[in-house]
PyMOL Python script that loads the backbone (N, CA, C, O; Angstrom):
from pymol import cmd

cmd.read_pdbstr("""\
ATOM      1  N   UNK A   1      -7.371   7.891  -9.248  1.00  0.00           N
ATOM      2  CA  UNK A   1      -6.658   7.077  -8.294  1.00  0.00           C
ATOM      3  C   UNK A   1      -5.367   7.742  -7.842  1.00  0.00           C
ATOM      4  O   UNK A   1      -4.749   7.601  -6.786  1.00  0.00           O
ATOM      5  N   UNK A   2      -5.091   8.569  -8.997  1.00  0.00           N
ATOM      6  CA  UNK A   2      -3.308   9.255  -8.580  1.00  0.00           C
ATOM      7  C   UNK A   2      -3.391  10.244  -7.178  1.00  0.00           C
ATOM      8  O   UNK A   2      -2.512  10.590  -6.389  1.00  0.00           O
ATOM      9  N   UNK A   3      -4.764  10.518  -7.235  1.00  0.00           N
ATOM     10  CA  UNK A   3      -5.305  11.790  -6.215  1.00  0.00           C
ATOM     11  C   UNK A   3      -4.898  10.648  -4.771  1.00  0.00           C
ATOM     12  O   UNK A   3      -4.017  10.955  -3.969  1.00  0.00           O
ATOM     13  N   UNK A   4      -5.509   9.665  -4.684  1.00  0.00           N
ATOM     14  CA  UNK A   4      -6.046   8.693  -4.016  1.00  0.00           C
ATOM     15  C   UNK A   4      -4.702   8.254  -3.468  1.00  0.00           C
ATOM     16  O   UNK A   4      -4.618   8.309  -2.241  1.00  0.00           O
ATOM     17  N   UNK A   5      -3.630   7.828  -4.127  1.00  0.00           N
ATOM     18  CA  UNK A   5      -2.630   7.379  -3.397  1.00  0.00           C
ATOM     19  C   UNK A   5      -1.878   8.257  -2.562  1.00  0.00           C
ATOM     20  O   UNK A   5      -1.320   7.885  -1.530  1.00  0.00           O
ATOM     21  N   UNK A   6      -1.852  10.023  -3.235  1.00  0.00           N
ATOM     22  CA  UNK A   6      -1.200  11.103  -2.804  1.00  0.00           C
ATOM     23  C   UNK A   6      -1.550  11.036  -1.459  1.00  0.00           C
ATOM     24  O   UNK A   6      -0.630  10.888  -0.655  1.00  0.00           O
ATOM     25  N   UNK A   7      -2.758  11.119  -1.028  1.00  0.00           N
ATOM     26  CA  UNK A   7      -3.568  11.824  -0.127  1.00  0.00           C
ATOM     27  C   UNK A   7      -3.854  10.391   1.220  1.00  0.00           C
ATOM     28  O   UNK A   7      -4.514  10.524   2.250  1.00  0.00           O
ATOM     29  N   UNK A   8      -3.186   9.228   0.799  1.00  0.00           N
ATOM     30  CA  UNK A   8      -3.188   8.421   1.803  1.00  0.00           C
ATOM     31  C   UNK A   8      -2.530   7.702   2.568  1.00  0.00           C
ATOM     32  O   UNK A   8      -1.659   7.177   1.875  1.00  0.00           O
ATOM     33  N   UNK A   9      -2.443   7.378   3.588  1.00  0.00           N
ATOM     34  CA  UNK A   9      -1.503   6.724   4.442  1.00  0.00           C
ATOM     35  C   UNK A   9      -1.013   5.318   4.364  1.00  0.00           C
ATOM     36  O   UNK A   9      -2.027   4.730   4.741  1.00  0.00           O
ATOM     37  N   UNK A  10      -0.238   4.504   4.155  1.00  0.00           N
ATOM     38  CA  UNK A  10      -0.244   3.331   4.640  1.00  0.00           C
ATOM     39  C   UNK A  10       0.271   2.729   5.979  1.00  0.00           C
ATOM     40  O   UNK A  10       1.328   3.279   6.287  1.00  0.00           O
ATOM     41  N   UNK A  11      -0.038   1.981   6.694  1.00  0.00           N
ATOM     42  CA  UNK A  11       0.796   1.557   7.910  1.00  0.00           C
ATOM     43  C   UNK A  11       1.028  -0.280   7.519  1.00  0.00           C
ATOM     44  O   UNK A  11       0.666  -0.939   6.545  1.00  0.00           O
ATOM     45  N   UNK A  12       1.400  -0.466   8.133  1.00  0.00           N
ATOM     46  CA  UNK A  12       2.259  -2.189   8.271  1.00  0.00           C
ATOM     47  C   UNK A  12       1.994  -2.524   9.544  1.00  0.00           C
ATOM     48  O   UNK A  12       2.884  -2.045  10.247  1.00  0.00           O
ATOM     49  N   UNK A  13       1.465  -2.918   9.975  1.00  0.00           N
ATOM     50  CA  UNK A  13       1.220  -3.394  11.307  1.00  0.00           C
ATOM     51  C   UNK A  13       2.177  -4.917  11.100  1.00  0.00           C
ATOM     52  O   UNK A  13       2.213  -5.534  10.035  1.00  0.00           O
ATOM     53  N   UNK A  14       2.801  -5.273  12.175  1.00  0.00           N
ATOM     54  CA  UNK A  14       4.009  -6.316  11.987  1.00  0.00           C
ATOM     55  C   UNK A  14       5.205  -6.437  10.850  1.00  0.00           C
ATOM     56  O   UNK A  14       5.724  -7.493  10.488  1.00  0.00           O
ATOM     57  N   UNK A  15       5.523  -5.097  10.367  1.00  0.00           N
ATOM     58  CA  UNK A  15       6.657  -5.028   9.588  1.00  0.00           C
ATOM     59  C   UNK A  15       7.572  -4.963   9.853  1.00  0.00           C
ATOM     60  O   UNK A  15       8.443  -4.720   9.018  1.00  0.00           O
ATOM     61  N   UNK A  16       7.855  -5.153  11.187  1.00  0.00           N
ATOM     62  CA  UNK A  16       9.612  -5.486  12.174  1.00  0.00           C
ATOM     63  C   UNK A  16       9.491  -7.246  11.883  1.00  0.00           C
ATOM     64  O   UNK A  16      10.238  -7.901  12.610  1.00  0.00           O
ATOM     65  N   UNK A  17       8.898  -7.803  11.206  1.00  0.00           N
ATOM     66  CA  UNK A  17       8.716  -8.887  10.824  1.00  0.00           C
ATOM     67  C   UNK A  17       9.181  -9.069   9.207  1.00  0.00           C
ATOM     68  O   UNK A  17       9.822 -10.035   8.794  1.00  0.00           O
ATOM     69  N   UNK A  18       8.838  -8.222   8.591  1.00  0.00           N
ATOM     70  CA  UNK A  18       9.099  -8.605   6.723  1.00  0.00           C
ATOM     71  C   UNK A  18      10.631  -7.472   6.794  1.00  0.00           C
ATOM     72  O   UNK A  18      11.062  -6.819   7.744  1.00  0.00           O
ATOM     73  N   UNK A  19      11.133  -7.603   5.425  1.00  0.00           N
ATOM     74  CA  UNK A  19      12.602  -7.252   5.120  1.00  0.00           C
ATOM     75  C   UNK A  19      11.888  -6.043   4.582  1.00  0.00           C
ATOM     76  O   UNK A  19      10.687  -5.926   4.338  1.00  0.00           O
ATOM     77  N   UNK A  20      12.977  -5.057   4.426  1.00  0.00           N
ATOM     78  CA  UNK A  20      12.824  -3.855   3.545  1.00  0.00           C
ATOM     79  C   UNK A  20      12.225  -4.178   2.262  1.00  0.00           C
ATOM     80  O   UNK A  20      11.160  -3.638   1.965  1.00  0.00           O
ATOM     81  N   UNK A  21      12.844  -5.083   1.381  1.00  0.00           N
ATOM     82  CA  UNK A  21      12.424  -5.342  -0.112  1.00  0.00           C
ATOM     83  C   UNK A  21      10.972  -6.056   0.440  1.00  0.00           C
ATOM     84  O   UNK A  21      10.018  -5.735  -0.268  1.00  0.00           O
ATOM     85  N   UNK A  22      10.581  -7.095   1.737  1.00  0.00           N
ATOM     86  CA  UNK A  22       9.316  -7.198   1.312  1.00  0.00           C
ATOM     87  C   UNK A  22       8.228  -6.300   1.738  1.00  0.00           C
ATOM     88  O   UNK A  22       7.045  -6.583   1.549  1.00  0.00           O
ATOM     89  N   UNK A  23       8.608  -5.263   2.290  1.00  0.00           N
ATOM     90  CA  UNK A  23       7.438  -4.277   2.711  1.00  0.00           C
ATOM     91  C   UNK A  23       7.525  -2.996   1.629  1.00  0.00           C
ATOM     92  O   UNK A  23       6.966  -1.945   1.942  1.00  0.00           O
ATOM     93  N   UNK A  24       8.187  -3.095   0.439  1.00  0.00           N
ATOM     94  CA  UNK A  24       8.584  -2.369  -0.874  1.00  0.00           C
ATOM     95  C   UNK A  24       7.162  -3.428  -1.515  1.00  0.00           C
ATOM     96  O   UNK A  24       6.107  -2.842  -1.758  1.00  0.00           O
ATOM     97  N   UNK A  25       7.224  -4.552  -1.684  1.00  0.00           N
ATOM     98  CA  UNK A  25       6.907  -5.389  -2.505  1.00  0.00           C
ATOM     99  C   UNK A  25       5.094  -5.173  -1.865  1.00  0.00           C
ATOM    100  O   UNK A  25       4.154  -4.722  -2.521  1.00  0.00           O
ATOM    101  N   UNK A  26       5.070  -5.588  -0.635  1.00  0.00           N
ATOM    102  CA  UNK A  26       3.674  -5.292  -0.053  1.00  0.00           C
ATOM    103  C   UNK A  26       3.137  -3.694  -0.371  1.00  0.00           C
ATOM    104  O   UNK A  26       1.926  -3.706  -0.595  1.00  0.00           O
ATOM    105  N   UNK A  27       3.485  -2.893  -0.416  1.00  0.00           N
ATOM    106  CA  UNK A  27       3.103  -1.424  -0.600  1.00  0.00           C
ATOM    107  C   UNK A  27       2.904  -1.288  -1.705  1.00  0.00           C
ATOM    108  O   UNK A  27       2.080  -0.453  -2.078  1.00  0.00           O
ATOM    109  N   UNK A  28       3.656  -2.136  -2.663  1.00  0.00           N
ATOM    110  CA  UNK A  28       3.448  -1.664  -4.022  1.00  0.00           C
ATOM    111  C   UNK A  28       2.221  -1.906  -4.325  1.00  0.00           C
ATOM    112  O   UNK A  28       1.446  -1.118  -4.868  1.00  0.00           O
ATOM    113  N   UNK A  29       1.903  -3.500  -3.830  1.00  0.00           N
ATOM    114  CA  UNK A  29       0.772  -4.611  -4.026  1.00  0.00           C
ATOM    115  C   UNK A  29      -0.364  -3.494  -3.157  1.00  0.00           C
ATOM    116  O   UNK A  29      -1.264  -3.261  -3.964  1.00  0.00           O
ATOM    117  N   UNK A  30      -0.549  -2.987  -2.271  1.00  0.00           N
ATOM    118  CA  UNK A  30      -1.563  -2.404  -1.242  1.00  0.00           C
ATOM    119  C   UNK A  30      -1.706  -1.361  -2.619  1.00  0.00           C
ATOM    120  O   UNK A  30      -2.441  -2.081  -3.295  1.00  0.00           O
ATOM    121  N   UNK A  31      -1.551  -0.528  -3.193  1.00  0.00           N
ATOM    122  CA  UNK A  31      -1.645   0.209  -4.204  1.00  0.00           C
ATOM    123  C   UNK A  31      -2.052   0.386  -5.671  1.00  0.00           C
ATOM    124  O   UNK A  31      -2.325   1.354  -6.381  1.00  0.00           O
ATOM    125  N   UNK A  32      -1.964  -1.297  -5.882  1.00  0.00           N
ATOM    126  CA  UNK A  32      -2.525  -1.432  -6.853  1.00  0.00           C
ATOM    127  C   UNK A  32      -1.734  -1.951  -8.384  1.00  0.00           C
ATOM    128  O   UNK A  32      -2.273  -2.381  -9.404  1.00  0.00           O
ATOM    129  N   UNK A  33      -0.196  -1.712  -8.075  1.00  0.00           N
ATOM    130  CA  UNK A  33       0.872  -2.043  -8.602  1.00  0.00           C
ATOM    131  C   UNK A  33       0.782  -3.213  -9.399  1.00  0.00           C
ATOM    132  O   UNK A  33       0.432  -4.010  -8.529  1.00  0.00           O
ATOM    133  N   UNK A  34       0.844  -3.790 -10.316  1.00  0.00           N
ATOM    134  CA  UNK A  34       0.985  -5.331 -10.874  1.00  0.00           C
ATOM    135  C   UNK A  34       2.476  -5.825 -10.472  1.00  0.00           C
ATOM    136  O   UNK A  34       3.430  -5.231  -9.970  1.00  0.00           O
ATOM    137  N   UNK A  35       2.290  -7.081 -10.878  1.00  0.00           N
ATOM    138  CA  UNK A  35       3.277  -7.680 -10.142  1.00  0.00           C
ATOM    139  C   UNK A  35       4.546  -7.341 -11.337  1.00  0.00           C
ATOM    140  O   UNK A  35       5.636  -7.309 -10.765  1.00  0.00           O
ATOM    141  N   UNK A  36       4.662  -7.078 -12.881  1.00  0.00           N
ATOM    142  CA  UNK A  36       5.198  -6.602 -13.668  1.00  0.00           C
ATOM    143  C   UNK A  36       5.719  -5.219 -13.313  1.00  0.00           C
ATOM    144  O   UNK A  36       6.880  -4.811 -13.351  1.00  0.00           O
ATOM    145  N   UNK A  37       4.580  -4.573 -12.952  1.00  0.00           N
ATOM    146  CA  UNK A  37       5.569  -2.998 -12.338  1.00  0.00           C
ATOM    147  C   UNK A  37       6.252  -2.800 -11.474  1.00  0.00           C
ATOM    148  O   UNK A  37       7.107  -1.918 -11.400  1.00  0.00           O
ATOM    149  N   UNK A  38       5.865  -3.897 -10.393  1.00  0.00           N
ATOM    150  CA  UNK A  38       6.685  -3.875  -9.049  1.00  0.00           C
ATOM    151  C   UNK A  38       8.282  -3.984  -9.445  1.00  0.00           C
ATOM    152  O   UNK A  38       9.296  -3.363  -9.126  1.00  0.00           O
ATOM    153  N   UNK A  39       7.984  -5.069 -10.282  1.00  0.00           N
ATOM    154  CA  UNK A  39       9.381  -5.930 -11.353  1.00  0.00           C
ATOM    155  C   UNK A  39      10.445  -4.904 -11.952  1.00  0.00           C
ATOM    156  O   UNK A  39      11.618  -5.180 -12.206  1.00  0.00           O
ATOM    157  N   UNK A  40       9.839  -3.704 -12.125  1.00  0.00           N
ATOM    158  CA  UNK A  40      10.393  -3.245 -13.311  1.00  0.00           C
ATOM    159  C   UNK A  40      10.933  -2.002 -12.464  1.00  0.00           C
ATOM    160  O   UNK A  40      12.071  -1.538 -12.542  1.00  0.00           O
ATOM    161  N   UNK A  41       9.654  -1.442 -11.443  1.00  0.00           N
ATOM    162  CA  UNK A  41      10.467   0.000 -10.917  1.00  0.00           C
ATOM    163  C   UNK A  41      11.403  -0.779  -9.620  1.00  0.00           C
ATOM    164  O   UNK A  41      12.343  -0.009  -9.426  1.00  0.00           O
ATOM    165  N   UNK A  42      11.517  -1.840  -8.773  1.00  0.00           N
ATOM    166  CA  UNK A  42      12.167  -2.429  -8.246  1.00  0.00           C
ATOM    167  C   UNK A  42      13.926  -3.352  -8.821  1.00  0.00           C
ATOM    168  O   UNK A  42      14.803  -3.870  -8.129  1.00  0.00           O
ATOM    169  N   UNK A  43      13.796  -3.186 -10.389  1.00  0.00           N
ATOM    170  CA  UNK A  43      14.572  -4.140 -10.727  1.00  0.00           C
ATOM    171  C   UNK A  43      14.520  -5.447 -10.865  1.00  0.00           C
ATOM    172  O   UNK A  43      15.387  -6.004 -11.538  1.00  0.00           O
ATOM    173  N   UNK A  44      13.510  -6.169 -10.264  1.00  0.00           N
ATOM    174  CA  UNK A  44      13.862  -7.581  -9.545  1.00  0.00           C
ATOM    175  C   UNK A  44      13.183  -8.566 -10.702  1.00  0.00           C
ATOM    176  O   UNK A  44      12.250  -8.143 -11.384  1.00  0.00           O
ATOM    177  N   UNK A  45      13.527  -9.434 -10.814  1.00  0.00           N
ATOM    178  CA  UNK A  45      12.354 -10.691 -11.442  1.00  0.00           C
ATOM    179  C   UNK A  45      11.161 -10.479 -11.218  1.00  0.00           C
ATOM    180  O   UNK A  45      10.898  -9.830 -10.206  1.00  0.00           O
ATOM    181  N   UNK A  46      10.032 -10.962 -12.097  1.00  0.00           N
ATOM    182  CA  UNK A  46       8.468 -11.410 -11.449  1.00  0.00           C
ATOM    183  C   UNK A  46       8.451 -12.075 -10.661  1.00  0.00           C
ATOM    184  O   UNK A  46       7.785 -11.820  -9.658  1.00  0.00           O
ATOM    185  N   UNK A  47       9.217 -13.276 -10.783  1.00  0.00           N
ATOM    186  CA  UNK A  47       9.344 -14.175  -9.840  1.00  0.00           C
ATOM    187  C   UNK A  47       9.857 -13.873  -8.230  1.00  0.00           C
ATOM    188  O   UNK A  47       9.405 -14.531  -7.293  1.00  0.00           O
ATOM    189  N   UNK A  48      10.697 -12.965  -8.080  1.00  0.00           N
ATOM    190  CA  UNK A  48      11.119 -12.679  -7.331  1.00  0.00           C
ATOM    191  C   UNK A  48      10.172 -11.818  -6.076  1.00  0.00           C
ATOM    192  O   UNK A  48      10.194 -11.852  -4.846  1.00  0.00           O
ATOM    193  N   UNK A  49       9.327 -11.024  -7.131  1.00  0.00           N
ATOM    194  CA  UNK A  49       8.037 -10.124  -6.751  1.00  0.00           C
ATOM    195  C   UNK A  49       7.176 -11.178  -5.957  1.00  0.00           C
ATOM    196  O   UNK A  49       6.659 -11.063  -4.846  1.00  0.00           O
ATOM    197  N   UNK A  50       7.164 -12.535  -7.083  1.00  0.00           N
ATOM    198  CA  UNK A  50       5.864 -13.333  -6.140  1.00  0.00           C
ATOM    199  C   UNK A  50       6.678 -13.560  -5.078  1.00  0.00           C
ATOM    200  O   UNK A  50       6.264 -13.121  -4.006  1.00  0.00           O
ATOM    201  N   UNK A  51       8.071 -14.315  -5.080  1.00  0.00           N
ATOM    202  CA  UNK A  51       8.218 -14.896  -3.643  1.00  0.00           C
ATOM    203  C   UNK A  51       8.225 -14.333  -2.481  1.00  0.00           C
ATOM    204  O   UNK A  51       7.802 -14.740  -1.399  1.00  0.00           O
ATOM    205  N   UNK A  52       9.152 -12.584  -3.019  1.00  0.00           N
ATOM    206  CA  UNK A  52       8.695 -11.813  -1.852  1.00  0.00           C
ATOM    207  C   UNK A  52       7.137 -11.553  -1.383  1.00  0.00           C
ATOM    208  O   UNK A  52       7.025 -11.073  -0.255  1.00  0.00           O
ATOM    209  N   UNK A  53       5.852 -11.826  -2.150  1.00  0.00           N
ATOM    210  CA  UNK A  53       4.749 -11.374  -1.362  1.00  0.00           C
ATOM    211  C   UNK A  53       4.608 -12.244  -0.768  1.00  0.00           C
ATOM    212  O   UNK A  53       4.661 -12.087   0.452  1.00  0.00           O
ATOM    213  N   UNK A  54       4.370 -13.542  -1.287  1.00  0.00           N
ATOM    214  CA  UNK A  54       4.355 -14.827  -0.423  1.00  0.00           C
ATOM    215  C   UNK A  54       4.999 -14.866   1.121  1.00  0.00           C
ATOM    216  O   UNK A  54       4.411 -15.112   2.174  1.00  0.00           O
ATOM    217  N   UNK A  55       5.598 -14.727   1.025  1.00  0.00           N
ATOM    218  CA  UNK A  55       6.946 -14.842   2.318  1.00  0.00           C
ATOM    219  C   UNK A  55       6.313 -14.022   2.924  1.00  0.00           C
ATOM    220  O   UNK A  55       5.630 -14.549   3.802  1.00  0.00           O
ATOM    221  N   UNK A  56       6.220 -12.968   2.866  1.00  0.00           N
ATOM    222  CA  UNK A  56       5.623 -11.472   3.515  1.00  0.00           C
ATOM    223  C   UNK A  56       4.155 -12.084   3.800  1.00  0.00           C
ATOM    224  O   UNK A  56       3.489 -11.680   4.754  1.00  0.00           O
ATOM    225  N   UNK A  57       3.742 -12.972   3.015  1.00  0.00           N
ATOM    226  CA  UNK A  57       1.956 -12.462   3.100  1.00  0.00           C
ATOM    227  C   UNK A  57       1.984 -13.915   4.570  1.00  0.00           C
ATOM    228  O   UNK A  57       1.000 -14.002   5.304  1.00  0.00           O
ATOM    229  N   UNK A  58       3.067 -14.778   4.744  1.00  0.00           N
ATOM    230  CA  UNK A  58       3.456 -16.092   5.269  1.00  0.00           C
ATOM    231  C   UNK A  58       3.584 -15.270   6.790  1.00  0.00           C
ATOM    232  O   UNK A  58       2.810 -15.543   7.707  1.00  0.00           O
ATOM    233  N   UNK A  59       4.305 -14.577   6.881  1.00  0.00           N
ATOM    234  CA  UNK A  59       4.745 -13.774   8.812  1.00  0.00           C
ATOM    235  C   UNK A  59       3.621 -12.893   8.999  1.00  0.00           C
ATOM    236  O   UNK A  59       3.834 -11.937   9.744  1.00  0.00           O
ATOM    237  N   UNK A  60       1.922 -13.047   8.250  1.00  0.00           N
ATOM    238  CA  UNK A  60       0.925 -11.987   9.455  1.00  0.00           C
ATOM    239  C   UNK A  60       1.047 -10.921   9.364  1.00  0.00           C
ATOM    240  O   UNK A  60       0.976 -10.428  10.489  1.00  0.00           O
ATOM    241  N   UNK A  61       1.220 -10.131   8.557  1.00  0.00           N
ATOM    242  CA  UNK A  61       1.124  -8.635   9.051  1.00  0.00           C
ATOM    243  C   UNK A  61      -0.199  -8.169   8.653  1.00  0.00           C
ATOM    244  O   UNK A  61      -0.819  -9.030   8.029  1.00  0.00           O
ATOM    245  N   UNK A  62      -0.803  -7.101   8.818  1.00  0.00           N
ATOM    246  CA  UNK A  62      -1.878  -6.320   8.152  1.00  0.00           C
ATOM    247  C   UNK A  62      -1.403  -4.812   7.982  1.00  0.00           C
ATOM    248  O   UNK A  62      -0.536  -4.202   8.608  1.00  0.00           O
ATOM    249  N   UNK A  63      -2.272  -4.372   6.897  1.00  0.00           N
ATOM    250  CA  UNK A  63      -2.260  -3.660   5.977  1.00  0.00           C
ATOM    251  C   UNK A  63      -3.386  -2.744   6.669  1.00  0.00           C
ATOM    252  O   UNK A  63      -4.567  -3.091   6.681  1.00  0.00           O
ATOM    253  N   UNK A  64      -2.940  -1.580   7.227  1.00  0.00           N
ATOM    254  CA  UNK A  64      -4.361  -0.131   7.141  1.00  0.00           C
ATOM    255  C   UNK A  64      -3.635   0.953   6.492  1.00  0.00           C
ATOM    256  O   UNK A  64      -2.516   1.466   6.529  1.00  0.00           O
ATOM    257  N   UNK A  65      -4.870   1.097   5.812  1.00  0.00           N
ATOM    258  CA  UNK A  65      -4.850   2.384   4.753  1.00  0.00           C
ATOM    259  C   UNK A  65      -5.920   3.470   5.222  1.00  0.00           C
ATOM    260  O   UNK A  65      -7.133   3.492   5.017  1.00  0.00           O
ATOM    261  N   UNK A  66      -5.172   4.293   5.856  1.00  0.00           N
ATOM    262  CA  UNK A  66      -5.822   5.588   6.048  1.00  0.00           C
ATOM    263  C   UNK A  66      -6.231   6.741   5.191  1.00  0.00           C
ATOM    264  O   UNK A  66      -5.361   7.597   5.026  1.00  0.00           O
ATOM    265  N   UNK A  67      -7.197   6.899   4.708  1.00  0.00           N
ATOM    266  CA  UNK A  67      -7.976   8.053   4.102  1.00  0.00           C
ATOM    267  C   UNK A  67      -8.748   8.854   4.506  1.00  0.00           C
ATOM    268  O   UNK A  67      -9.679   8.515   5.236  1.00  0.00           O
ATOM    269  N   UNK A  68      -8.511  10.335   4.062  1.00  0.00           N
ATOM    270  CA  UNK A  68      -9.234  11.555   4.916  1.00  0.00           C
ATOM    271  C   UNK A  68     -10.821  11.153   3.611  1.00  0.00           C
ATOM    272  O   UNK A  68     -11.068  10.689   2.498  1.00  0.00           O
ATOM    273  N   UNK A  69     -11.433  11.738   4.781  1.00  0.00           N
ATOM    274  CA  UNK A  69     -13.416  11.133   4.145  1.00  0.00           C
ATOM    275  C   UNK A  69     -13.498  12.020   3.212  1.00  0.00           C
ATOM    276  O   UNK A  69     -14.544  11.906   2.573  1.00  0.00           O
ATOM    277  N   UNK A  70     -12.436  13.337   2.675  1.00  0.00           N
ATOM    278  CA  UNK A  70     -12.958  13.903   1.485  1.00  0.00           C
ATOM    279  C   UNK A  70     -12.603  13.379   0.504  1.00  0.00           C
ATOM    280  O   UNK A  70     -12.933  13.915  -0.554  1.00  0.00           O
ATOM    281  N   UNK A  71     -12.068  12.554   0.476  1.00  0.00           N
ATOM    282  CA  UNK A  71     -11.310  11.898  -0.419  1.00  0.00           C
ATOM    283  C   UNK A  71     -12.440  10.552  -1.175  1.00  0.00           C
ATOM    284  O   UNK A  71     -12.604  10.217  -2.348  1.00  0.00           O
ATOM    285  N   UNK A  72     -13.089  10.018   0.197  1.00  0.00           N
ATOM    286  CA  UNK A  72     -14.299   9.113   0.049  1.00  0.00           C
ATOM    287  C   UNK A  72     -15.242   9.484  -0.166  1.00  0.00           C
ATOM    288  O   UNK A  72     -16.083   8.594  -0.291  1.00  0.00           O
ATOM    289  N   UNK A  73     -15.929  11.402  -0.413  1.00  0.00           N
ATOM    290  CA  UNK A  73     -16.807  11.905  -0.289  1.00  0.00           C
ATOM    291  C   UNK A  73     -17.633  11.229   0.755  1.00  0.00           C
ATOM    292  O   UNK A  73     -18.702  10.653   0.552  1.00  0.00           O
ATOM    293  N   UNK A  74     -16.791  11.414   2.312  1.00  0.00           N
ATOM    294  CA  UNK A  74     -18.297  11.283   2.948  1.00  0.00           C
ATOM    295  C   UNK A  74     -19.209  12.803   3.655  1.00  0.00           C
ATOM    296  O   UNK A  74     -20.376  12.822   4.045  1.00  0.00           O
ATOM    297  N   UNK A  75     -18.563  13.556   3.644  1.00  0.00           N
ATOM    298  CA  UNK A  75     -18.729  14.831   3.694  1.00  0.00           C
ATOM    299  C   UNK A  75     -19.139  15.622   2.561  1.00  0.00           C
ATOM    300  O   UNK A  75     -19.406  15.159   1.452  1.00  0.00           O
ATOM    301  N   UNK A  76     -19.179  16.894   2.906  1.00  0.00           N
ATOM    302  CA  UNK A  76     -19.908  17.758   1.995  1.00  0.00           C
ATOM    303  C   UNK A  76     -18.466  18.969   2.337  1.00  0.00           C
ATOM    304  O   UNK A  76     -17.545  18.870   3.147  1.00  0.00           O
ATOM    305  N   UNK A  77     -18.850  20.261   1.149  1.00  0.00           N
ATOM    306  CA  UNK A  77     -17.399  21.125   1.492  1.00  0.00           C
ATOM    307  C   UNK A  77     -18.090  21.924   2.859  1.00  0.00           C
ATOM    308  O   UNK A  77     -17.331  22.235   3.777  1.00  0.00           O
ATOM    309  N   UNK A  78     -19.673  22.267   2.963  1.00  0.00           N
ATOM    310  CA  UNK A  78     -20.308  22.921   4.561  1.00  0.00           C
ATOM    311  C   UNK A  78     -19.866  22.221   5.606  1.00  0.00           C
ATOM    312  O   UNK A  78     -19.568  22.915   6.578  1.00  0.00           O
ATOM    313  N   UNK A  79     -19.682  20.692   5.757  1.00  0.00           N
ATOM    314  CA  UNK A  79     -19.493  19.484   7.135  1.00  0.00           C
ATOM    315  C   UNK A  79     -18.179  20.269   7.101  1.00  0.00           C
ATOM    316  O   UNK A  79     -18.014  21.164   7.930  1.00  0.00           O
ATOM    317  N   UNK A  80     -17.272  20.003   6.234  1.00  0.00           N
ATOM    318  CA  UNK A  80     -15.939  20.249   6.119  1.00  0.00           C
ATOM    319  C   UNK A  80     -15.582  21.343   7.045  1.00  0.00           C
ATOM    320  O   UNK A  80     -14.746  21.204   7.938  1.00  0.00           O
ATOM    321  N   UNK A  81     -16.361  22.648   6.768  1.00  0.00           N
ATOM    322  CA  UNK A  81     -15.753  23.847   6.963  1.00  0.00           C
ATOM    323  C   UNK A  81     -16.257  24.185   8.340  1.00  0.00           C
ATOM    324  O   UNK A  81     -15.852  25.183   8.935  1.00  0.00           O
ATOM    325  N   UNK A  82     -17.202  23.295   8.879  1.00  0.00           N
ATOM    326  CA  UNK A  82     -17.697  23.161  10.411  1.00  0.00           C
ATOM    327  C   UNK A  82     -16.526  23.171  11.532  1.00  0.00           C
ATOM    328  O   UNK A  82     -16.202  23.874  12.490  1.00  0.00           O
ATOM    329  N   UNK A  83     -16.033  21.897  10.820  1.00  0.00           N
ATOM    330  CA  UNK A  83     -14.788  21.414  11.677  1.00  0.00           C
ATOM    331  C   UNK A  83     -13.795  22.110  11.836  1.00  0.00           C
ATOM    332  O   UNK A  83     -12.851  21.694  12.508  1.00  0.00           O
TER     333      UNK A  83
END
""", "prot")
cmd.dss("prot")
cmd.show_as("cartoon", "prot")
cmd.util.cbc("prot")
cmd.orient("prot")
């Protein structure tokens, strides 16, 4: 998975909408983060973790995560070296 996060993009579609700390809090969550780690490398309460996703998850935004297909193996290393 460590490969997996290196190698991928996130975007926020409507994040001129959530605060800095809640698009910290959403990224962590898009990643896989528990709500304890968010807590801990953020500083903040658990509690604090939920209200920020809540709130954030409350104003609409979406979440795309971009990944190159070698990463998904949808290719082969020959497709690859075509391109």
């Amino acid at each position: 998975m460590d490969r997996v996060v290196c190698l991928m993009h996130i975007e926020i579609r409507g994040a001129e909408k959530l605060s800095f700390r809640e698009r910290q809090v959403v990224v962590m969550k898009e990643i896989g983060k528990s709500t304890d780690e968010i807590s801990r490398t953020l500083g903040i309460s658990a509690s604090t973790v939920a209200t920020l996703y809540n709130r954030a998850r409350s104003k609409n935004y979406e979440v795309v995560i971009i990944l190159p297909g070698d990463v998904l193996g949808l290719y082969n290393e020959e497709d690859h070296d075509e391109e």
